[in-house]
VEXKE-382689 format. One record per residue (C-alpha): x, y, z. Coordinates in steps of 0.25 Angstrom, whole numbers, padded with zeros to 4 digits, always signed. Example, Ala and Ser with C-alpha at 12.3 -4.5 7.8 and 13.67 -1.06 7.14 Angstrom:
// residues 2
+0049-0018+0031;+0055-0004+0029;
//
This chain:
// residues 116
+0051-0181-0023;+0043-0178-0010;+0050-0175+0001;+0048-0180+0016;+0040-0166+0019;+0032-0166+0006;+0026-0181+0008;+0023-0176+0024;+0016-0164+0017;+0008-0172+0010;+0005-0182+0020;-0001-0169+0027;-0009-0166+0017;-0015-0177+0013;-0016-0180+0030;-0025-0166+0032;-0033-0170+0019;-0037-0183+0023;-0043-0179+0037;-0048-0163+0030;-0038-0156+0040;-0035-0146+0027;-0045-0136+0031;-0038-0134+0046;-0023-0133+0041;-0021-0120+0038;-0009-0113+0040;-0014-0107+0052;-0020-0118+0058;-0008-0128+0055;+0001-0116+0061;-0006-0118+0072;-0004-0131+0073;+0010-0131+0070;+0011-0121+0083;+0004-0131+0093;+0012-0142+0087;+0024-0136+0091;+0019-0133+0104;+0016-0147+0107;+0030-0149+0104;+0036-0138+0112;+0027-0145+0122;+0035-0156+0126;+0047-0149+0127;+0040-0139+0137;+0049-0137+0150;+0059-0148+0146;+0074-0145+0147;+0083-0142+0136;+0090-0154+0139;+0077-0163+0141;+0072-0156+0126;+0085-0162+0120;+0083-0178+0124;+0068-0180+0123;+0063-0195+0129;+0058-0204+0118;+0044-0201+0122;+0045-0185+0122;+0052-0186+0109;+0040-0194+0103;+0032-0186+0108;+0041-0173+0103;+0043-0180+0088;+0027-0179+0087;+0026-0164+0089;+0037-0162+0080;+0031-0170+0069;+0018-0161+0072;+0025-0148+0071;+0030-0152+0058;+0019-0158+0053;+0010-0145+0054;+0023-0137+0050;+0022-0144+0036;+0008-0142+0036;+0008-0129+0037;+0020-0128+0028;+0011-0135+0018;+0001-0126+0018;+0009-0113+0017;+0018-0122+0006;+0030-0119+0012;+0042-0129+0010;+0046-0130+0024;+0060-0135+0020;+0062-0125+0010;+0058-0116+0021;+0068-0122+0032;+0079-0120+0022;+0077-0106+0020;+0075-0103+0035;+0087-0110+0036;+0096-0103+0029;+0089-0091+0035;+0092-0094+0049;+0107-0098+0045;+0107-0083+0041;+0101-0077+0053;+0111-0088+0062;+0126-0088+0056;+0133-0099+0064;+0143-0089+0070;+0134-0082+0075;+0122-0092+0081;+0129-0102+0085;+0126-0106+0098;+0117-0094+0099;+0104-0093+0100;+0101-0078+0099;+0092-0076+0088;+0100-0071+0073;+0094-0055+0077;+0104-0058+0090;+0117-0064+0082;
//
């Protein structure tokens, strides 16, 4: 069965096919995409509070939800291309970081695991 991902992959695909965006997506180029996407997101938390970050007005967080879904649009992309399962890789890197981060050591921390 097709999971959630795997039906947005394809929906990619078939969405670059249709409009012959294929020769632009790269790795690279959908890298760098992926870079400026994000800073659009960082954008509109530019010089905002902690606090203010934490309790976004409906419209900011419209507005936010957009970016997101951009970042992770591209970030599937891209994982396409170099056919990296993204969750598989997620899993791993989590167990990884739980490594680097024992609780009784990082909690409430946030020096990096060199630090601990």
């Amino acid at each position: 069965m097709d999971t959630e991902i795997e039906l947005l992959k394809q929906a990619l695909r078939k969405f670059a096919l249709d409009r012959d965006w294929g020769q632009f997506h790269s790795p690279k180029n959908l890298a760098a995409a992926l870079s400026v996407e994000a800073g659009e997101l960082l954008e509109h938390f530019q010089w905002m509070s902690d606090v203010d970050s934490r309790s976004l007005p409906e419209a900011k967080r419209a507005e936010v939800s957009e970016e997101l879904a951009d970042v992770f649009l591209y970030l599937l992309q891209l994982a396409d291309k170099l056919e990296v399962d993204l969750v598989a890789a997620a899993n791993s890197k989590f167990a990884k970081n739980s490594e680097k981060y024992p609780t009784a050591l990082a909690r409430g921390t946030s020096r990096k695991y060199t630090e601990l």
